[in-house]
TORRO-303769 format. One record per residue (C-alpha): x, y, z; residue number from 1. Coordinates in pm, 1 decimal, decimal comma. Example, Ala and Ser with C-alpha at 12.3 -4.5 7.8 and 13.67 -1.06 7.14 Angstrom:
// TORRO-303769
xx:yy:zz:resi
1230,0:-450,0:780,0:1
1367,0:-106,0:714,0:2
// end
This chain:
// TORRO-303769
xx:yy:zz:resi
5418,1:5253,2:2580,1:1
5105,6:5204,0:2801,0:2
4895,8:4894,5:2841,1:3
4612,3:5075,6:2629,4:4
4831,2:5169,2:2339,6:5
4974,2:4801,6:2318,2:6
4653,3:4636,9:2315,5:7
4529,9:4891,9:2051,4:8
4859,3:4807,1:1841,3:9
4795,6:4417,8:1843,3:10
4415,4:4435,2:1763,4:11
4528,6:4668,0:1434,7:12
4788,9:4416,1:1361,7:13
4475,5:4145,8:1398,8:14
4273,3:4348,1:1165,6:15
4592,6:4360,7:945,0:16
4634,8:4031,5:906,5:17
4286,0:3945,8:841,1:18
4271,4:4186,1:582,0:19
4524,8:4014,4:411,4:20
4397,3:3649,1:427,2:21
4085,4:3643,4:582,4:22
3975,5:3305,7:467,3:23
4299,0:3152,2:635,1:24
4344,0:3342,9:958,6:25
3968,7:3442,4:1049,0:26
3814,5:3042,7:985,1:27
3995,7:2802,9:1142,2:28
3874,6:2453,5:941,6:29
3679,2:2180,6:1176,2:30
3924,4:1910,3:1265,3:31
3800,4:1537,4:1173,1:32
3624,9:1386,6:1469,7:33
3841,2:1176,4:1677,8:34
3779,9:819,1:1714,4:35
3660,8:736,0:2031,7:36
3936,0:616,3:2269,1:37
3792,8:287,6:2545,8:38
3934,3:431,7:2888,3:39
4281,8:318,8:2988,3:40
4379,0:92,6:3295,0:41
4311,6:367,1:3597,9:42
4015,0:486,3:3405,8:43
4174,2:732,7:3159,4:44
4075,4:806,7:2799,8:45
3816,1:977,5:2609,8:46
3471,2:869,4:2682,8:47
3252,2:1095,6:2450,2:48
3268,4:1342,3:2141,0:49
2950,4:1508,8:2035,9:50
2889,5:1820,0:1860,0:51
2593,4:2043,3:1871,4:52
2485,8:2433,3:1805,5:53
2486,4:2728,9:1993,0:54
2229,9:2925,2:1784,0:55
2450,7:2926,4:1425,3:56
2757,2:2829,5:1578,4:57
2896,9:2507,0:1569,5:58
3009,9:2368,3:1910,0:59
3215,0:2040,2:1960,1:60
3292,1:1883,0:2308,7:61
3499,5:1613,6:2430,5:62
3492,7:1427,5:2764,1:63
3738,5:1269,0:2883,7:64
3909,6:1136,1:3220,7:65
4246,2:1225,0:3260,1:66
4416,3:1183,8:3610,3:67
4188,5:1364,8:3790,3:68
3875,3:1216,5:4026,8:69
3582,5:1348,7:3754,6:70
3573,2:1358,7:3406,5:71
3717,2:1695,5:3201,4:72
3388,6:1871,6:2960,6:73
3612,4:2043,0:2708,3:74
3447,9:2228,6:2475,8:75
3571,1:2415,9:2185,6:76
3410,6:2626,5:1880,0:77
3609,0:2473,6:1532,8:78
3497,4:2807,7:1390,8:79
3679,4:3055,7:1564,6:80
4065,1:3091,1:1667,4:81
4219,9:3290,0:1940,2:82
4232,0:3584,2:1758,8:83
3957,7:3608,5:1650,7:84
3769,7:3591,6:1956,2:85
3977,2:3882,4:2073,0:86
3928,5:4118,1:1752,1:87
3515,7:4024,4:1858,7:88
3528,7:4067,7:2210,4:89
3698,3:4409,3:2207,7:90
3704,0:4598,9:1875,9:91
3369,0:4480,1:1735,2:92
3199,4:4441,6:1997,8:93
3241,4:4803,0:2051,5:94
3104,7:4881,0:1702,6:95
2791,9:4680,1:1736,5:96
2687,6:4887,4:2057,1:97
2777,6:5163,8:1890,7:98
2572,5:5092,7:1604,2:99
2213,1:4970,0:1803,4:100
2014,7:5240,0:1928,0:101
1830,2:5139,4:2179,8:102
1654,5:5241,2:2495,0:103
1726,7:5064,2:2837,1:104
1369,5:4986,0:2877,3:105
1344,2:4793,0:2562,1:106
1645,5:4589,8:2693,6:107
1533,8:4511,6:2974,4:108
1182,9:4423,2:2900,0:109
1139,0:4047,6:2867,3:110
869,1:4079,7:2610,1:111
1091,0:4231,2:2379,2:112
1393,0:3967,1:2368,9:113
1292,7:3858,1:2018,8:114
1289,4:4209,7:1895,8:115
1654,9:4343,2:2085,7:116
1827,9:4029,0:1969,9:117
1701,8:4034,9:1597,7:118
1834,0:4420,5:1578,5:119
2101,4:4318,5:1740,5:120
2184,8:4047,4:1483,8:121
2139,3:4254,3:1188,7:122
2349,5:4573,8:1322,0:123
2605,7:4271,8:1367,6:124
2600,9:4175,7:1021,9:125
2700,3:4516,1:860,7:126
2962,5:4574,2:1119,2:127
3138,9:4240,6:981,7:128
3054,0:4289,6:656,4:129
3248,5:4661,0:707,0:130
3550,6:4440,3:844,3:131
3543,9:4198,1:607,1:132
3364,5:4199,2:300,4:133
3517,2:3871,0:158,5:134
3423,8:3656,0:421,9:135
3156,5:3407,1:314,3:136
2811,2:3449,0:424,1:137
2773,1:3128,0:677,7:138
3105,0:3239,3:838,1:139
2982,0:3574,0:878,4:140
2672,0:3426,2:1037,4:141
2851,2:3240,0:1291,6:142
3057,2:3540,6:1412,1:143
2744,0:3761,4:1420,3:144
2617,2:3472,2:1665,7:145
2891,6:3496,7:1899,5:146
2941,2:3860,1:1864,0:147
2561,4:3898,8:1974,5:148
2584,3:3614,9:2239,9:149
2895,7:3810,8:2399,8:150
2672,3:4130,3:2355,5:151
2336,6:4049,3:2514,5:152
2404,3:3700,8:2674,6:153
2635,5:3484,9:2913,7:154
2935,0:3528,0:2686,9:155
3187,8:3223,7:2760,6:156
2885,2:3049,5:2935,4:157
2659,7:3017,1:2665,9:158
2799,2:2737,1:2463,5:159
2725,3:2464,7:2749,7:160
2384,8:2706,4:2807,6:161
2267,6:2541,3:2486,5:162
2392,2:2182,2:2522,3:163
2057,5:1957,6:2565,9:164
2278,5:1690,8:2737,6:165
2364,8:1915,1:3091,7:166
2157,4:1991,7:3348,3:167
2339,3:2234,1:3568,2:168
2600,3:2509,9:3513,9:169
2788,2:2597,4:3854,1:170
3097,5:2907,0:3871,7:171
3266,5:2854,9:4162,3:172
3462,3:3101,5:4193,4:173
3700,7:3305,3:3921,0:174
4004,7:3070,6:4019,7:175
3812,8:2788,2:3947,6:176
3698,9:2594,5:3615,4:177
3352,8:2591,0:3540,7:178
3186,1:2261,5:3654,6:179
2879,5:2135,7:3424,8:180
2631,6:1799,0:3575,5:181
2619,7:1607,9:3229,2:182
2303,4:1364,4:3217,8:183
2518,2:1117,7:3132,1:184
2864,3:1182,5:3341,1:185
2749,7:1322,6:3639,8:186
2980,9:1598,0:3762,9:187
3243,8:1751,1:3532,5:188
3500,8:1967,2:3485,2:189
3537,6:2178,7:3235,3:190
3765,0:2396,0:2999,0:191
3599,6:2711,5:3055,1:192
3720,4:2971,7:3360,7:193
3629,6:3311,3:3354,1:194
3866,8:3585,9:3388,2:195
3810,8:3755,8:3730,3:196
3529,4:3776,7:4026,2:197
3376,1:4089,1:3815,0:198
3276,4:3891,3:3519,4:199
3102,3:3676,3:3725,3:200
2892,5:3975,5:3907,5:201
2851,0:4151,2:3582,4:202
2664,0:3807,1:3480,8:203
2453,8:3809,7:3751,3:204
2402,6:4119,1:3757,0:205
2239,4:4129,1:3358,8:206
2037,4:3838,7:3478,6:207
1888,5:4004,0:3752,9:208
1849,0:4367,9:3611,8:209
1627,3:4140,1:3311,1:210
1364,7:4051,5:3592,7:211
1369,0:4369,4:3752,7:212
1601,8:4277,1:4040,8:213
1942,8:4379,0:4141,8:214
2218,0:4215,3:4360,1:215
2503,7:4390,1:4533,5:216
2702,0:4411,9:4880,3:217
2321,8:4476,7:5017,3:218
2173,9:4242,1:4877,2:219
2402,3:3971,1:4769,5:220
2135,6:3665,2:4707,7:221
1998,2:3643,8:4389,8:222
1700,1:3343,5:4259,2:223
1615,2:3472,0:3907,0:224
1571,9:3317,3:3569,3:225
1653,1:3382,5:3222,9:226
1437,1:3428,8:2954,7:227
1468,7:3062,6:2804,2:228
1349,7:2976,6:3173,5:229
1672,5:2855,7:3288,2:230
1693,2:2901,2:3681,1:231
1956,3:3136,2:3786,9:232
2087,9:3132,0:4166,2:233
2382,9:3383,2:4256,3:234
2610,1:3450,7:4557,3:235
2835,8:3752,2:4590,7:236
3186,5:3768,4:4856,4:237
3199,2:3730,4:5123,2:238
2851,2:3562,8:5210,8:239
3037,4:3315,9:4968,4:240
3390,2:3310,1:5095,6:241
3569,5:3177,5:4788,5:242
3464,4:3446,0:4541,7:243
3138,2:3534,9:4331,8:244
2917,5:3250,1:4236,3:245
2654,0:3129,5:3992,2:246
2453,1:2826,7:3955,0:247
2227,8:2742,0:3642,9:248
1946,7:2497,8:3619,8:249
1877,7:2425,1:3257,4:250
1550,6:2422,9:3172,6:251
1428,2:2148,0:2979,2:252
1382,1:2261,6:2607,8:253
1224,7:1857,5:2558,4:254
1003,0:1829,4:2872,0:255
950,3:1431,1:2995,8:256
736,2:1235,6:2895,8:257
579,2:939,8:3053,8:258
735,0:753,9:2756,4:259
1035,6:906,0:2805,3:260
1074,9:813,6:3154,9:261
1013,2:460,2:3041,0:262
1221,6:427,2:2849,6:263
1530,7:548,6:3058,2:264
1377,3:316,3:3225,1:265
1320,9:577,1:3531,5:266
980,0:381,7:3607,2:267
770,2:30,5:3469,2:268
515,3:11,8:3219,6:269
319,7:-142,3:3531,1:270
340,9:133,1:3766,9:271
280,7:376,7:3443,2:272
-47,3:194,8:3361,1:273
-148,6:255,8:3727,0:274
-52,6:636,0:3834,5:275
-237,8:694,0:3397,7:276
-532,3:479,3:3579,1:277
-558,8:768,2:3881,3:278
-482,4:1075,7:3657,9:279
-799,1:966,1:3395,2:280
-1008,3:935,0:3759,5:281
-899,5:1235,0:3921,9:282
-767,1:1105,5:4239,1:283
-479,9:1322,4:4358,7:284
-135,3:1262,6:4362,1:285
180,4:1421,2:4577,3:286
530,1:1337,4:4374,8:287
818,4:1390,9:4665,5:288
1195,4:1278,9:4651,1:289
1515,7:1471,5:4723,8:290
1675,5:1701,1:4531,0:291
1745,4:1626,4:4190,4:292
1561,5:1325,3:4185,8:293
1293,4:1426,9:3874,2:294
1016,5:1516,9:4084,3:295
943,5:1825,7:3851,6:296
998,3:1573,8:3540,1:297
791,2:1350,4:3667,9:298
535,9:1625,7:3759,8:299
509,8:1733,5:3370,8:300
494,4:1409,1:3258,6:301
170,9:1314,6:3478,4:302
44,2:1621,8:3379,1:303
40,2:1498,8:3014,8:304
-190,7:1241,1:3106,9:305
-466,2:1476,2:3164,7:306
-763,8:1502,9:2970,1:307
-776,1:1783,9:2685,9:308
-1139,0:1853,3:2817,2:309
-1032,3:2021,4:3128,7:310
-890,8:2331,2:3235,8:311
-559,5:2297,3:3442,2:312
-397,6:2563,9:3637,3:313
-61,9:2554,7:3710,0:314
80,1:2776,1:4001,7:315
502,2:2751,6:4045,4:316
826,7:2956,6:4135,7:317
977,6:2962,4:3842,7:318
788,5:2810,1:3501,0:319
940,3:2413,5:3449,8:320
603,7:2286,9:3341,6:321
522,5:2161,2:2937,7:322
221,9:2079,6:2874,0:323
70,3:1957,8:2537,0:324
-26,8:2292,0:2312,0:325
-372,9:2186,3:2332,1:326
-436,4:2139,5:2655,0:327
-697,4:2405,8:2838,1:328
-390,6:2557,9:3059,1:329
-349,7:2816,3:3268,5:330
46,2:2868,4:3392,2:331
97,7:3107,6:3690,5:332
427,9:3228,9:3896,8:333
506,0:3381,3:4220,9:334
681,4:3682,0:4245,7:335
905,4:3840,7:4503,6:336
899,3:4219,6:4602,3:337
1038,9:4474,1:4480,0:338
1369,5:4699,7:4615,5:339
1071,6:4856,9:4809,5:340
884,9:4552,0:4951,6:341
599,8:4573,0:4781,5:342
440,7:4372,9:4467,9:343
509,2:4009,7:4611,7:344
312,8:3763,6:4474,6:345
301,0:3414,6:4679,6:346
228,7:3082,7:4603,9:347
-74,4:3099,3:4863,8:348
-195,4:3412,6:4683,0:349
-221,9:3202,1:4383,2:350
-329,2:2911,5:4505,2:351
-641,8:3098,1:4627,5:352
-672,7:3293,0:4283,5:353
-654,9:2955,5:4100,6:354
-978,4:2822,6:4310,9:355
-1171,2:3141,4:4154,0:356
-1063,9:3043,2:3809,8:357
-1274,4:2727,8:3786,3:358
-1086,5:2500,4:3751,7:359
-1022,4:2104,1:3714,3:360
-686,4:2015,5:3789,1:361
-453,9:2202,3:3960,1:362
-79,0:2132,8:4005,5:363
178,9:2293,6:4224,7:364
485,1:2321,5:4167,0:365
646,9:2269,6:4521,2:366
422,5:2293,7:4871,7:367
687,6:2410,0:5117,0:368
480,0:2583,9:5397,5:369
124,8:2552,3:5636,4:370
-65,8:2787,7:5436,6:371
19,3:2647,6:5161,4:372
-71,3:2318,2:5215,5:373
-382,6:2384,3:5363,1:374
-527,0:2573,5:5103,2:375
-385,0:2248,0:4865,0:376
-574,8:2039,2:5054,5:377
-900,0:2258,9:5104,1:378
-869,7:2256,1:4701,8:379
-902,4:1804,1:4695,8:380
-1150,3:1850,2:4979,3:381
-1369,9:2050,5:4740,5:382
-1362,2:1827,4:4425,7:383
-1062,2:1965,4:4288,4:384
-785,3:1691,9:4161,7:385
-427,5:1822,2:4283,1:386
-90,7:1724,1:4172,5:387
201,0:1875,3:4376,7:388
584,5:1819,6:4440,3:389
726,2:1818,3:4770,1:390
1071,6:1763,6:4916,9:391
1120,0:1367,1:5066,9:392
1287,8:1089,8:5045,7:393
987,6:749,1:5093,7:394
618,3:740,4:5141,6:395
676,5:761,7:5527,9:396
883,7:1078,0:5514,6:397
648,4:1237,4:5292,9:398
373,2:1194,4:5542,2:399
584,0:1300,3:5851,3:400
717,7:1623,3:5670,6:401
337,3:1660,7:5571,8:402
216,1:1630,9:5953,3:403
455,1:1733,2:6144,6:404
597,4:2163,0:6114,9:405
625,9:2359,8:5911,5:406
408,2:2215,8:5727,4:407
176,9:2086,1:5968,2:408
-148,1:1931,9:5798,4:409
-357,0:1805,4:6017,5:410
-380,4:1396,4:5978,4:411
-765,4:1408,8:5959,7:412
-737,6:1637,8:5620,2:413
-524,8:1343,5:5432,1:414
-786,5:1119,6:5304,2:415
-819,3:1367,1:5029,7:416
-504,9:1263,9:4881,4:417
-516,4:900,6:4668,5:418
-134,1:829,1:4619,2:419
230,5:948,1:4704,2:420
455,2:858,6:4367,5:421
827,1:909,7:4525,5:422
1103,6:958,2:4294,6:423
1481,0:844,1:4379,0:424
1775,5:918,1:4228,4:425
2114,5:698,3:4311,3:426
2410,5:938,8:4278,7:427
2674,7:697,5:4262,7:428
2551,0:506,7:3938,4:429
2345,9:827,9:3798,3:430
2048,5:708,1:3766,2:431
1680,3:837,1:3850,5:432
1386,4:527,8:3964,2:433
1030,2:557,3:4070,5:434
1110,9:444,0:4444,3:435
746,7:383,9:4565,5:436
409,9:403,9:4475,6:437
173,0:401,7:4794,4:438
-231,8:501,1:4825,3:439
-252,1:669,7:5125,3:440
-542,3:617,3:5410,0:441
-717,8:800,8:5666,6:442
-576,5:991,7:5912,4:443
-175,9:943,8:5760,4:444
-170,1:585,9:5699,0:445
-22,6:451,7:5402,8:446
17,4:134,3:5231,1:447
297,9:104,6:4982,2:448
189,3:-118,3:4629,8:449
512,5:-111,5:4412,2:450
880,5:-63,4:4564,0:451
1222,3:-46,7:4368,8:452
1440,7:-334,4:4469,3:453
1819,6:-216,4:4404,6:454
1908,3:-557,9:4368,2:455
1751,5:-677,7:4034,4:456
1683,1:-297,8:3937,1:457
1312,3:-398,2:3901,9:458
975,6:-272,2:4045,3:459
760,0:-557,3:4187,3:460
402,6:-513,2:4401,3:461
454,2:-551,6:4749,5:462
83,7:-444,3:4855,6:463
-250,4:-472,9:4754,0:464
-430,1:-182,6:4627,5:465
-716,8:-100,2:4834,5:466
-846,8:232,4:4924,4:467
-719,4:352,1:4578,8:468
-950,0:42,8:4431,9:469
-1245,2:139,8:4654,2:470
-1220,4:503,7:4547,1:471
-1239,1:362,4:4168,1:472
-1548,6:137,1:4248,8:473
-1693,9:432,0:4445,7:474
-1665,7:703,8:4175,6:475
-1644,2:480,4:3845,2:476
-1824,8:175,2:3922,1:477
-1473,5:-48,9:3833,4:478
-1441,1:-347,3:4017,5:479
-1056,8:-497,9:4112,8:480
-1071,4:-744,9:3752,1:481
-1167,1:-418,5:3549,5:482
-906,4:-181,4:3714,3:483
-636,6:-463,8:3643,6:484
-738,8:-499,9:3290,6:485
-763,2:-114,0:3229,4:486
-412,3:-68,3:3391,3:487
-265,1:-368,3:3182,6:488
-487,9:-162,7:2838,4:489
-265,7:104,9:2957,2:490
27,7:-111,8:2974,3:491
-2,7:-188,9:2625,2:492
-65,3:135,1:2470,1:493
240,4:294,1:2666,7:494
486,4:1,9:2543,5:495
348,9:64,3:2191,4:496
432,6:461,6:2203,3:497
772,8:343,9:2323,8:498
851,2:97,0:2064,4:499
721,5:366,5:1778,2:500
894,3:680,6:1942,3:501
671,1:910,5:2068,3:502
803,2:1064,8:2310,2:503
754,4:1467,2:2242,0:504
456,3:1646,4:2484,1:505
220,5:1703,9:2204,2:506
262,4:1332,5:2079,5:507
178,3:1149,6:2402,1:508
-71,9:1422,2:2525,9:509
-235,9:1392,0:2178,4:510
-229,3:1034,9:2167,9:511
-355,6:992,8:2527,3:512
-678,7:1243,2:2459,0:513
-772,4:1016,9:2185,7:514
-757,3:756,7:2356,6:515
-982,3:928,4:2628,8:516
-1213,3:1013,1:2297,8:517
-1242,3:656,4:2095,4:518
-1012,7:423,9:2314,1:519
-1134,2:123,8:2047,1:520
-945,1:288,2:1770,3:521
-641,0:342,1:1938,1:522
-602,7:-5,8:2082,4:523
-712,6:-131,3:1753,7:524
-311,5:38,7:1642,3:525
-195,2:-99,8:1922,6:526
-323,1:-427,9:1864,0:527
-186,6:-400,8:1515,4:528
120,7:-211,8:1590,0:529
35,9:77,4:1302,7:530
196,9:385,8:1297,8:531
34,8:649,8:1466,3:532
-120,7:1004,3:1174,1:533
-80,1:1305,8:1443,7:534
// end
């Protein structure tokens, strides 16, 4: 018998036997929740169990540390046995293709996601219900979820695609497990391998062909993002000499907050107060760090702080940036050329299209080359605040990598930048600070006002604020004992959103513009410590 006949003879006998007891063979029941096990002597035992969904379909992982140097992500649907996922994967998912008519352009258009997948769900439905009409209606739901997520999306990768609590999805290779970076664990392994190096390209393949780009043996590089806005990166062998990779960065579905980044305790009520005091005044700010350190985070949460009364354009790679619904906001992205080298859209090309747009604020994603940063700094020279990311490690590095190529900004064009806010993050304990917060001075000097001490894991001032003070009295008439008590006003109406919770975008942002608007009635909650009516 050939390999095709056999595998055709055990899905019928699959389809037999869930015929006969569908209830029994098609639903597996959820298993109780195990207790939580305290890690043995060597560091073994389970350290987490959480659940969560992936659209309609319940997801449950486990991590534990086992003999192994990193902890082990297992996940596992409760819903769904072995079988099953075999009779979906190959018979049924057959059907449901069969049954959507639909043109490749509609597929691939990004505007039409909503549309595909909702046609896609209900063709699902009627297939199952042709398999199995006795199979109650949430079951069939679930199925139709992963049937249509095995269709249209990542297949195996999507579970952990919709877990709030990772940050990064990397495939290694086909040989290797799936590693996740929890928030909480760091690096992981997990239970999840796929089956050979072409699953892997046929992934990245359906990611780029959704943003009009393609990757193959010509072109084997791949930056791209899926439609939830969740960075994609892809490498094909042998520019990657293991096998076929991919590498997701989950976008944020709950963007920080400055609350939310206090408490995680990431940065001090103190420093908050100050970096809200510069945002209200419109001095500009650069946020640098290394990689993964929450410059981007930290970015969006500044950018919360600004006043609804003011248009903000926002010019990045790919689109990371929340801002309150309210908010007068204007998001732009680059975009690279086509197979034909034409169409490219740079960040300088936008940068100079924001200028024409009138606008207030504007705030870069990442300034990574002269042009770039010359135009950025053109923009503060002409009255225009400026909040940008860059790639450094302290206040001194920033300004070095600013003056020094490729960047190459002249010292003299400096002064038009207030502060450097430089964000940290300590890989061995996992955990993100605010490393420095220094006003910068003319011609690249710098002077640093609050510094991270490892030591007592606080944030004390080291310095003196002075330019940053004289740029206050100059523009707002404050004098150093009203720029203290404003920052220490701030102070108390950031601890009070803490203590109460509000820590969404449109909370804080909506919050902080009243405050802008009648700054007596919100101190008068604070004062009080009322509840907040949105």
């Amino acid at each position: 018998m050939e390999n095709g006949d056999k595998k055709e003879e055990g899905i019928k006998e699959i389809v037999s036997r869930f015929k006969e007891n569908e209830e029994a063979e098609y639903i597996i029941p959820t298993p109780v929740g195990r207790p939580k096990a305290a890690p043995q002597k060597g560091g073994e035992g389970i350290l987490d169990t959480y659940s969560f969904l992936s659209e309609n379909i319940p997801v449950e992982v486990t991590i534990e540390m086992k003999k192994d140097f990193v902890p082990i992500y297992s996940i596992s649907i409760p819903g769904i046995a072995g079988g099953t996922k075999l009779l979906l994967e190959t018979k049924l998912r057959g059907e449901l293709i069969a049954e959507v008519k639909l043109d490749i352009t509609e597929i691939l258009d990004p505007k039409k996601v909503p549309l595909v997948k909702a046609k896609f769900e209900e063709a699902a439905a009627k297939v199952l219900k042709k398999n199995f009409p006795m199979l109650p209606e949430d079951k069939q739901r679930i199925l139709a979820s992963y049937l249509v997520q095995n269709t249209l999306g990542m297949g195996e990768l999507e579970p952990p695609l919709h877990d709030d609590l990772l940050e990064e999805i990397a495939v290694n290779n086909a040989n290797d497990p799936v590693w996740v970076f929890h928030k909480k664990y760091g690096w992981c392994k997990t239970n999840i391998r796929l089956k050979d190096e072409e699953q892997i390209y046929d992934y990245s393949s359906l990611v780029a062909r959704k943003v009009g780009r393609q990757i193959n043996t010509l072109t084997p590089l791949l930056d791209a993002h899926l439609p939830s806005g969740d960075r994609v990166n892809s490498t094909l062998f042998p520019v990657s000499n293991f096998g076929n990779t991919l590498t997701i960065r989950k976008f944020s579905k709950n963007p920080w907050t400055i609350t939310n980044l206090i408490r995680g305790q990431t940065i001090t009520p103190e420093v908050a107060g100050m970096i809200w005091m510069c945002v209200q005044n419109e001095l500009s700010l650069i946020v640098s760090g290394g990689t993964g350190s929450g410059k981007t985070s930290f970015l969006n949460a500044m950018a919360g702080l600004i006043p609804a009364n003011q248009r903000i354009v926002s010019i990045e790679d790919t689109r990371e940036l929340t801002l309150p619904a309210f908010l007068h906001w204007v998001p732009m992205v680059t975009r690279e050329a086509n197979p034909e080298g034409k169409g490219e859209i740079t960040m300088l090309d936008l940068m100079v299209n924001a200028l024409r747009q009138r606008p207030d604020r504007i705030i870069v994603g990442e300034v990574r080359r002269q042009k770039e940063a010359e135009v950025m700094f053109e923009a503060m020279h002409t009255g225009h605040s400026v909040y940008a990311t860059l790639h450094a490690d302290n206040t001194e590095q920033t300004i070095s990598r600013m003056t020094n190529p490729p960047i190459n900004v002249p010292p003299e064009m400096l002064d038009a930048l207030a502060g450097i806010v430089v964000q940290f993050r300590h890989r061995r304990f996992n955990l993100r600070r605010t490393l420095e917060f220094a006003e910068v001075y003319k011609n690249g000097k710098y002077n640093i006002v609050y510094r991270w001490d490892a030591k007592t894991d606080k944030t004390p001032r080291v310095g003196k604020l002075t330019r940053i003070a004289d740029l206050l009295n100059l523009y707002a008439g404050l004098t150093e004992r009203e720029i203290e008590e404003n920052v220490w006003e701030k102070v108390d109406v950031l601890n009070w959103m803490v203590k109460n919770g509000y820590e969404s975008v449109n909370e804080v942002g909506s919050i902080v513009s009243r405050y802008y608007v009648n700054p007596d009635e919100i101190m008068a909650s604070v004062k009080r410590n009322e509840k907040w009516v949105f």
